[in-house]
MARLUM-158436 format. One record per residue (C-alpha): x, y, z. Coordinates in steps of 0.001 Angstrom, whole numbers, plus 524288, in hexadecimal, padded with zeros to 5 digits. Example, Ala and Ser with C-alpha at 12.3 -4.5 7.8 and 13.67 -1.06 7.14 Angstrom:
<sites>
8300C7EE6C81E78;835667FBDC81BE4;
</sites>
This chain:
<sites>
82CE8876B282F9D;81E4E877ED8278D;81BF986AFB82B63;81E3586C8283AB1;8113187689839BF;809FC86A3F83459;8037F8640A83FF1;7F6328605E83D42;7EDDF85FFC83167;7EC8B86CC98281B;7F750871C782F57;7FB6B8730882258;7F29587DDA81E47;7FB2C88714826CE;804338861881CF3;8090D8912981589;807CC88E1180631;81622892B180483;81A3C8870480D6D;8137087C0080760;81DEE878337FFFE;826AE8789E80CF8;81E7B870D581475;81CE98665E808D6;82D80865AD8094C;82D8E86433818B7;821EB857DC81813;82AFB84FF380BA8;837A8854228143B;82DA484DF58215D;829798420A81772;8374983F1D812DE;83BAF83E3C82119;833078383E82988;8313682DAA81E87;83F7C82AA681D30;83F718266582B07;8319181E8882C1D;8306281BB181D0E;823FB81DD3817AA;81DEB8237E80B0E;8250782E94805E4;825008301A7F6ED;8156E82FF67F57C;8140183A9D80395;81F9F844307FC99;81754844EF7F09D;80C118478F7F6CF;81033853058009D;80A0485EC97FA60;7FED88575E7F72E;7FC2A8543780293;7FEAF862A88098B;7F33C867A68000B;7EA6B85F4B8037E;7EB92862D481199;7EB95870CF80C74;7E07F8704E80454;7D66E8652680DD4;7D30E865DE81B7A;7D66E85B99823AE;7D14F851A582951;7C498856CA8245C;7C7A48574281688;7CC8C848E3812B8;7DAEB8436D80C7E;7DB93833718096C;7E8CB8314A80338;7E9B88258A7FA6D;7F2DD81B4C80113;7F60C8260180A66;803A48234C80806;80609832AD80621;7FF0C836D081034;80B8B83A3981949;80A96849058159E;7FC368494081A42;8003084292826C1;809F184E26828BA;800228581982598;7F6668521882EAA;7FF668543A83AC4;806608467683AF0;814AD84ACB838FF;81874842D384653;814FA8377084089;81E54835D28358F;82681830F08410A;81F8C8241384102;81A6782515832FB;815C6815CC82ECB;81C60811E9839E1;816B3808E4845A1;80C738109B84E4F;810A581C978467C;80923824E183B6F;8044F81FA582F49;80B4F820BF821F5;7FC8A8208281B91;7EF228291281FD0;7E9108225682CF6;7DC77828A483117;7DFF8822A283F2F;7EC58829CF83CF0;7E603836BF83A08;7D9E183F7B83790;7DFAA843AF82C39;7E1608381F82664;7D34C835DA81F69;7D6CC826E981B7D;7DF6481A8E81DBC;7E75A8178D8102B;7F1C480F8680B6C;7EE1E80B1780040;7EEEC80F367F406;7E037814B57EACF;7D63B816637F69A;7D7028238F7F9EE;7CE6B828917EDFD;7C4C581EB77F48D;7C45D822578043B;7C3E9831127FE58;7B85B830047F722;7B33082869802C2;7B6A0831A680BAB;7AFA383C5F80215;7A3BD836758014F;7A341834F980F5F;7A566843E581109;79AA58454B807D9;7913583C2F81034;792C78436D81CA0;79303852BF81565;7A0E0855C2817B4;7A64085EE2810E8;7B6F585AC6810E6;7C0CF8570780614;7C33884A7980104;7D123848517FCC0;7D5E083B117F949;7E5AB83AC37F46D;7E90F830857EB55;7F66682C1F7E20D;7F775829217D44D;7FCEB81E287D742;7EFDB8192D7E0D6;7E78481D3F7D406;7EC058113D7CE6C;7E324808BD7D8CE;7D656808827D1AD;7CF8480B8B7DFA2;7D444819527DD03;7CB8F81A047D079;7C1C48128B7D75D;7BFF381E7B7E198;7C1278274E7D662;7B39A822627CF30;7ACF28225F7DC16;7B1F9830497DE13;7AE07835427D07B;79E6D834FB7D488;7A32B83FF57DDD3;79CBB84C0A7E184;7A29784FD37ED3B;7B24E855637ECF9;7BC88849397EE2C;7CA0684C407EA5F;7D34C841287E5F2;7E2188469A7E66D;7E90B83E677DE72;7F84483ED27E1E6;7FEF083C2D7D599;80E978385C7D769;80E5A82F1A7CBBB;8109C8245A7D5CE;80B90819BF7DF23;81445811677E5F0;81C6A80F0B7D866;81BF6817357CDAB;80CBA8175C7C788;8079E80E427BC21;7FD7D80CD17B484;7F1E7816087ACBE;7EF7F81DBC7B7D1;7FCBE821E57BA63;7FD698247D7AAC3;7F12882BDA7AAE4;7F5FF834577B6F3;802A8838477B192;7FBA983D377A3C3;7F435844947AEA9;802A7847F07B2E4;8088584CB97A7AF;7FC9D853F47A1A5;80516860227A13A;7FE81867E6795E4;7F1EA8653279BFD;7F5E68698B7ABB5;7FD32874B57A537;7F24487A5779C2C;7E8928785E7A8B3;7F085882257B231;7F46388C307A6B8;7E68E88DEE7A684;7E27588DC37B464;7EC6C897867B803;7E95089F857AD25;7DAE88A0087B1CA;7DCA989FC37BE39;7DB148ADCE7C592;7D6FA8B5A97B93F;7C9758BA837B9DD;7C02F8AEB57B711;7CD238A5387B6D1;7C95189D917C36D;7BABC89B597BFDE;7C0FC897777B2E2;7CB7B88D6E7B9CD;7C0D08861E7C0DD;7B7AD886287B540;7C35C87FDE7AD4E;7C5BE876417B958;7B959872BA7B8FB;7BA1786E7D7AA45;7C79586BA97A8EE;7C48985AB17A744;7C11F85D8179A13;7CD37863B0798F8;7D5BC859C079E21;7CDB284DDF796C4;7D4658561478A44;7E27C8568279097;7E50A84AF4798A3;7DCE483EA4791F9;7D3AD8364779CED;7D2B4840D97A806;7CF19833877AF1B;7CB8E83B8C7BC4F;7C2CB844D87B70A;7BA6983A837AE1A;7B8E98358D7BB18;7B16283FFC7BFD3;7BD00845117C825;7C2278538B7C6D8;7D0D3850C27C4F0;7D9EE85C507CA13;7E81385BC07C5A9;7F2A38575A7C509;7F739862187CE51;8059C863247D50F;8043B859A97E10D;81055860787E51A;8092686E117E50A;8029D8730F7F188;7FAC787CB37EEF7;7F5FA8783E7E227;7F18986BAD7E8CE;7EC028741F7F2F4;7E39787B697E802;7DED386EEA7E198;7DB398694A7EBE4;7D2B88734F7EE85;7CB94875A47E488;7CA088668B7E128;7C33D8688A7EEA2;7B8D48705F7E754;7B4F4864D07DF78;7A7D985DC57DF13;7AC8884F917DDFB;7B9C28490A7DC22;7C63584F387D8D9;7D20984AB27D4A9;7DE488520B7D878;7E9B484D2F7D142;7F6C0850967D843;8047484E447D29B;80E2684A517DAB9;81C72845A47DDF4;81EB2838DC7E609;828DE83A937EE28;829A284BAC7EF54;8357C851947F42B;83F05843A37F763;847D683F667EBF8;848DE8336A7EEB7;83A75831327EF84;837688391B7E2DF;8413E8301D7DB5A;83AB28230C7E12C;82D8F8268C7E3D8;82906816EF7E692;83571814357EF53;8317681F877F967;821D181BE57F626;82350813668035E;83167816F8807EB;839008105C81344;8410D8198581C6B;84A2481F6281434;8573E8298D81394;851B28365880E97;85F1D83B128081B;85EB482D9180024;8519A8284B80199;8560981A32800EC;852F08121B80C7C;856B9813CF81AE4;856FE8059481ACB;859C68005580E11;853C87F25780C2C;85B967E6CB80CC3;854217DB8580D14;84BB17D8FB8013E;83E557D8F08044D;833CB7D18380139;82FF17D8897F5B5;83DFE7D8FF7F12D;83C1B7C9D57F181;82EDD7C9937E864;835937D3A67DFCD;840A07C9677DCA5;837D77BDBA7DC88;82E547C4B17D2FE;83A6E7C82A7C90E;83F947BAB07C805;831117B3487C81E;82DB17BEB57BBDC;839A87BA617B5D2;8377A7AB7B7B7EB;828827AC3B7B393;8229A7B6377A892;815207B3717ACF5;818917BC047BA2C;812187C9617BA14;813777D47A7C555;809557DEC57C977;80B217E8BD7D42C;800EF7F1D37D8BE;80B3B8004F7D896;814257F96E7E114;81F0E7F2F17D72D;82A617F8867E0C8;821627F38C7ECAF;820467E7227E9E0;82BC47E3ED7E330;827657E2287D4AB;830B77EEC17CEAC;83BD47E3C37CBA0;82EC17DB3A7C4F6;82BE57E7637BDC8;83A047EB6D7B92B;83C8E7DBCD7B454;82EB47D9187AC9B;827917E4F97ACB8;81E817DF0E7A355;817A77D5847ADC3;8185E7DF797B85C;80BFB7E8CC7BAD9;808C37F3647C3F1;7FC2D7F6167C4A6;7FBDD802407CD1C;7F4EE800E17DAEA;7EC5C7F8C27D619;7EC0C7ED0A7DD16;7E0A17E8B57D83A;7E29C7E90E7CC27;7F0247E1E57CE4D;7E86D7D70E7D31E;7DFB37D4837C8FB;7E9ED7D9257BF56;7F2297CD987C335;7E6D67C58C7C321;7E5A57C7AF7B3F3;7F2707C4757B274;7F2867B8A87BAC5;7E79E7B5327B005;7F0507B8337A5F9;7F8097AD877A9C8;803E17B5AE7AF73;8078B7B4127BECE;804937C3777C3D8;80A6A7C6F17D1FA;803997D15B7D880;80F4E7D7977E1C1;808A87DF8E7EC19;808557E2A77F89F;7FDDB7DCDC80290;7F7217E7018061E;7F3A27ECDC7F83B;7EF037DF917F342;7E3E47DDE57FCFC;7DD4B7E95B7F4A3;7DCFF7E0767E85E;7D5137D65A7F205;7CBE57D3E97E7F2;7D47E7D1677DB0F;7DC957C7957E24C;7CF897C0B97E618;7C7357C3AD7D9FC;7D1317C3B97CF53;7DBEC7BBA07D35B;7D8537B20D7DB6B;7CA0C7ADD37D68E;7D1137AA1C7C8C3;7DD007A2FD7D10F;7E6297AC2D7C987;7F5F37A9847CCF4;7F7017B91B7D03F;801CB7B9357DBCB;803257C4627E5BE;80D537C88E7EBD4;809C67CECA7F6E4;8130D7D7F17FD02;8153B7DF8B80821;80BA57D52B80FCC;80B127D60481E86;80EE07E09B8262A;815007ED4B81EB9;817157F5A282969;818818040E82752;80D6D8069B81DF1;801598016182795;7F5A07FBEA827AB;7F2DD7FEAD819A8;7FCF67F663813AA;801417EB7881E5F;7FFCB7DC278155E;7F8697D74C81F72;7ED8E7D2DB81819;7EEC07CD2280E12;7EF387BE2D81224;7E2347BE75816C0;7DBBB7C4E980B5D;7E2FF7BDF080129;7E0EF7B0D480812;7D2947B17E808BF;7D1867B1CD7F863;7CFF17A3977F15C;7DC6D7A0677E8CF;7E5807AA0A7EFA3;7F2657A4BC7F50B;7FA9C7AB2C7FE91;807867A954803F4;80FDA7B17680B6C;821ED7AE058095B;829C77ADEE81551;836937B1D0810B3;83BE57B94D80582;83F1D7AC2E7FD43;8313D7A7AD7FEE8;82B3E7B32A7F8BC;834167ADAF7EE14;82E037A0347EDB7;8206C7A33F7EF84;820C37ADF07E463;824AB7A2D97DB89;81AAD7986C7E296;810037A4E07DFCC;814667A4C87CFA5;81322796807D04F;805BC795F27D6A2;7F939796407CE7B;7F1597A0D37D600;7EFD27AB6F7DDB9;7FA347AC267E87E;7FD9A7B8537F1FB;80E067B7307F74A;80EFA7C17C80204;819067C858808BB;81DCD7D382812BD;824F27DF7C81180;832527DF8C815E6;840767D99B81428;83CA37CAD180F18;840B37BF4A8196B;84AC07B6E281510;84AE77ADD182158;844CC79FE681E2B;84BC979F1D812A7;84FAA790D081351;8402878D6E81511;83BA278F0D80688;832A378364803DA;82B977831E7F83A;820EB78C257F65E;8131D783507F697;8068C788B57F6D0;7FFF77888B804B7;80B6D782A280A8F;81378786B681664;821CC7878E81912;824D6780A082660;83266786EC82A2E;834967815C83974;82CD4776A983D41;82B6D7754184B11;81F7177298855CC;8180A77B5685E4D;815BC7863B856D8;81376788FE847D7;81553796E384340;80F247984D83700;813AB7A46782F19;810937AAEB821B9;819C47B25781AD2;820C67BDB38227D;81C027B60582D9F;826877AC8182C29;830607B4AC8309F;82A0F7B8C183C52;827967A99183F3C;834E17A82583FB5;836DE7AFB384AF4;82B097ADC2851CD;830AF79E8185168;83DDA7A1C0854B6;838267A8BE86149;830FC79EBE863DB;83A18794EB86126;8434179ADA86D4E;838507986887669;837CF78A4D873B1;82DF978B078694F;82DEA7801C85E13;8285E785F285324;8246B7841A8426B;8265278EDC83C01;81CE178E0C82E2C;81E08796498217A;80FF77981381CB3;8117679D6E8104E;804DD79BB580C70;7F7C87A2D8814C9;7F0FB79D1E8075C;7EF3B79107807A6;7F45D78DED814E2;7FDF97820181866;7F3C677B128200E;7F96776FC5820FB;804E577657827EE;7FCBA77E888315F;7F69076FC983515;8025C7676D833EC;808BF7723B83CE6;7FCBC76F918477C;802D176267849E2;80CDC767E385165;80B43775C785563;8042F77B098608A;80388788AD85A90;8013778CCA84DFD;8052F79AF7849FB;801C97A2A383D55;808E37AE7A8397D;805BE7B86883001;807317C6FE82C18;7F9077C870828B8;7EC087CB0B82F8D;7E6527C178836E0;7DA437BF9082F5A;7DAD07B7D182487;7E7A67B444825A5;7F05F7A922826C9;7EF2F7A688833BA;7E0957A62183316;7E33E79B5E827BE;7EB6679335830AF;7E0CE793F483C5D;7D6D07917B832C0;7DE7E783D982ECF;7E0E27812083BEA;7D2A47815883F6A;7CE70779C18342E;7D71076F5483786;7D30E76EEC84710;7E1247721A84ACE;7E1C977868859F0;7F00B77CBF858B4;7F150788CB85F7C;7F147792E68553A;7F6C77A1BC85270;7F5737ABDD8480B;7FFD57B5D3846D9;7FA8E7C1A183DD7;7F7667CF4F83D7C;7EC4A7D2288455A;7DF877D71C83BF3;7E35D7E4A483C4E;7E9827EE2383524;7F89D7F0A283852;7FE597FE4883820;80AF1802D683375;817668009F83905;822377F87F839D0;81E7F7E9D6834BD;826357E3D4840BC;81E5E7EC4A84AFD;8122B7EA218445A;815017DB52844B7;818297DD3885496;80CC57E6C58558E;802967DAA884F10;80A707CFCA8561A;80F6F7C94A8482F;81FB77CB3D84E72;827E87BFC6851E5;826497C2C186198;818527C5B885FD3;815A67B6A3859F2;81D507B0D8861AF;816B37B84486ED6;809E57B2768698C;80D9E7A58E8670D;812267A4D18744C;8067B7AB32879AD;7FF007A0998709A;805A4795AF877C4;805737997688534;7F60E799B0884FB;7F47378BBF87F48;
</sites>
């Protein structure tokens, strides 16, 4: 096997030409394989595959410089960079990455994960090459579908000023996560299908090309072919930029990649290269549902369904439902999703009113203060998104929504632990920086049928209001506890003595145990549905003083900032000496793995509470 001979980086460039295409079969046939067994992202690394050879061919590693947007494709690169052992434990607990780690790897120039940055830590990364007198190449990869985040464009005007070689590659599949909306995605695919224009441009370069004079001639026409293009395709928006746009060129052809990067190489600023390409290369299944294998579980590769077909509808599966029937109850009810409509559960939304559903692209942003306009419009917009993308619209919840008191309500998926994808895109955030901002309201469901109720307490309530929950199969245990929904009140659901457990939203179900454990060592013991981190049930947390020698908080968030620090706060305020414990994630940054060995590895288990409460009260 070609790929066997790859063990280290540019191993590669011992390669024979002839067996490029060979080697790009055996790394889909290696992709398709190792990720049906550890899941991973497969449609967006098949697309990418001979991209991602040529750029190997054509730079110098690690002195020459590749930041891949979202990183999310990056698997061929990690295979090219002599890291084919650890597909074994890809995304997997103590194992390899599925995204670029510089502690990983020297190759790997930058930490992403999320989406519109990498045009940014390029250019960075260029001018500090410039700064010290170094003389390497600057490459940073980016989607179509990431040029929707206005960050991109951002980088691009700073890049524009230029005059030192930067080379953008941008990896056009006509996709993100979903399929693509939106101008840019309109403007890219007249770049797309400007056939007369690509055709007329190589008759003429080949024609020239060789013959005496021809090549001189070929550059000279390079060199002024803009003009040309402002005449054929209308706006040329790269080039007015002061970028030197190269393309579109196959993404799927080696050696013309190889070429063009090359010679964009020789330029004296930015340059553009514009690559087509096909999400999901070489696996049917994939090429037919491109956003179903974006992020795929383990999966049969005769098939491609599941190896473990869901059963249990998850949370998102819950919101989905709750969203149709509240649309169809109350007109007023918009939707917006940031390129995630299958993500978050919104298609069904989409497919039933399409007119009060909007994707804006990755744009959170945008969404943010988008729904914020709406909200003023006197319509009730739900942002659906998952935790860890809304802390980069920080500022529009803050500035935009919550100044003015609009009623915008977020839904706030995938919150807590994700596992698998890491550090960049665990929810463990987001209570503390969403509590901190006047006007906000947060609350977290413990069950499946309270997402229900507090979706239709949030439609109900006249301002801003965050509902979050996890990933995973919803819980349906607690069901005969459904109280009323009331803002800043808690849900006692065993009252007891001794000692209170206090626990927020996925939370609750670990309470349970933790008090059943406890329970069979002769513990008495409340058991307290938060529901709210903003406001807090004070008077619970001090009623529950009267007769508890231990208070416990438990959360799926940082430490800092978050509920837990509320409840301490309270308790200090009143002059309550209660023993007192916070259960949280400590303030670090969790890796990927499985979510119930992460929650063992940062003591947030069942046996891990219950070993510190006992701990707690043996030293009193």
């Amino acid at each position: 096997m070609l790929l066997e001979r790859i063990e280290n980086a540019n191993d590669i460039k011992k390669i024979d030409k002839a067996d490029y295409a060979e080697l790009a079969q055996e790394i889909r046939q290696f992709l398709i394989e190792k990720i049906s067994v550890t899941g991973g992202h497969l449609g967006s690394n098949l697309g990418a595959v001979e991209l991602t050879m040529a750029l190997h061919l054509a730079l110098n590693l690690p002195e020459d410089k590749i930041i891949w947007d979202v990183g999310h494709q990056s698997y061929t690169h990690k295979l090219l960079t002599g890291r084919k052992d650890g597909f074994d434990m890809l995304r997997q607990f103590r194992g390899m990455s599925g995204f670029p780690k510089r502690k990983e790897s020297d190759f790997d120039a930058f930490d992403t994960g999320h989406s519109s940055t990498s045009i940014s830590a390029g250019l960075g990364l260029v001018k500090a090459r410039d700064i010290k007198g170094e003389k390497n190449t600057i490459v940073s990869v980016i989607g179509d579908g990431s040029l929707t985040g206005g960050m991109a464009y951002e980088a691009l005007n700073n890049a524009a000023k230029l005059d030192t070689n930067f080379i953008v590659v941008l990896n056009d599949n006509n996709m993100s996560i979903s399929e693509n909306v939106g101008g840019v995605s309109k403007y890219l695919n007249n770049i797309r299908t400007a056939t007369s224009y690509l055709d007329f441009k190589e008759g003429i370069y080949n024609a020239l090309r060789g013959t005496k004079r021809g090549d001189n001639m070929v550059n000279r026409l390079r060199r002024a072919k803009s003009s040309f293009k402002q005449l054929v395709i209308p706006g040329m928006f790269f080039e007015d930029m002061g970028i030197t746009y190269l393309g579109p060129v196959d993404g799927h052809n080696i050696e013309g990649l190889v070429n063009v990067i090359k010679e964009a190489q020789r330029v004296k600023g930015p340059v553009l290269i514009h690559a087509l390409t096909q999400k999901g290369k070489g696996f049917a299944p994939a090429e037919r549902h491109p956003a179903r294998f974006h992020g795929a579980e383990p999966y049969d590769i005769e098939t491609g369904l599941p190896s473990h077909p869901r059963n249990v509808a998850n949370y998102t599966d819950v919101f989905s439902t709750v969203m149709c029937k509240l649309g169809q109850r109350d007109k007023r009810i918009v939707a917006i999703t940031a390129a995630m409509p299958d993500g978050t559960g919104l298609k069904r939304f989409h497919n039933m009113y399409p007119e009060r559903f909007f994707d804006v692209g990755i744009a959170e942003e945008h969404a943010v203060t988008f729904a914020a306009g709406l909200a003023a419009g006197g319509l009730k917009p739900i942002v659906a998104v998952y935790s860890s993308f809304l802390q980069r619209a920080y500022d529009q919840i803050l500035h935009d929504v919550c100044i003015q008191n609009l009623p915008v309500i977020f839904a706030i998926d995938r919150a807590g632990l994700v596992g698998s994808d890491g550090e960049t895109h665990q929810g463990i955030f987001d209570y503390t920086y969403l509590t901190g901002i006047p006007n906000m309201h947060v609350c977290a469901p413990k069950n499946k049928w309270e997402l229900s109720d507090m979706m239709k307490f949030a439609v109900d309530f006249n301002g801003p209001i965050a509902i979050r929950y996890p990933r995973g199969n919803a819980y349906a245990g607690l069901a005969e506890f459904r109280e009323p929904v009331v803002l800043g009140r808690a849900e006692w659901i065993y009252r007891e003595e001794e000692i209170a457990l206090f626990a927020v939203g996925s939370m609750v179900k670990t309470a349970e145990a933790v008090r059943d454990k406890l329970k069979e060592m002769g513990h008495q013991v409340s058991l307290i549905n938060a529901r709210f981190v903003k406001p807090i049930d004070e008077e619970s947390v001090l009623s529950a003083c009267d007769n508890h020698r231990l208070i416990v908080t438990m959360e799926e968030n940082v430490a800092c900032g978050g509920y837990g620090e509320k409840v301490l706060a309270c308790l200090n305020a009143h002059g309550k000496q209660n023993m007192y414990l916070n259960i949280s994630i400590p303030d670090a940054y969790v890796e990927h793995g499985n979510v119930e060995l992460l929650k063992k590895e940062i003591g947030i288990d069942a046996d891990s509470i219950v070993n510190r409460i006992c701990d707690k009260l043996s030293k009193a």
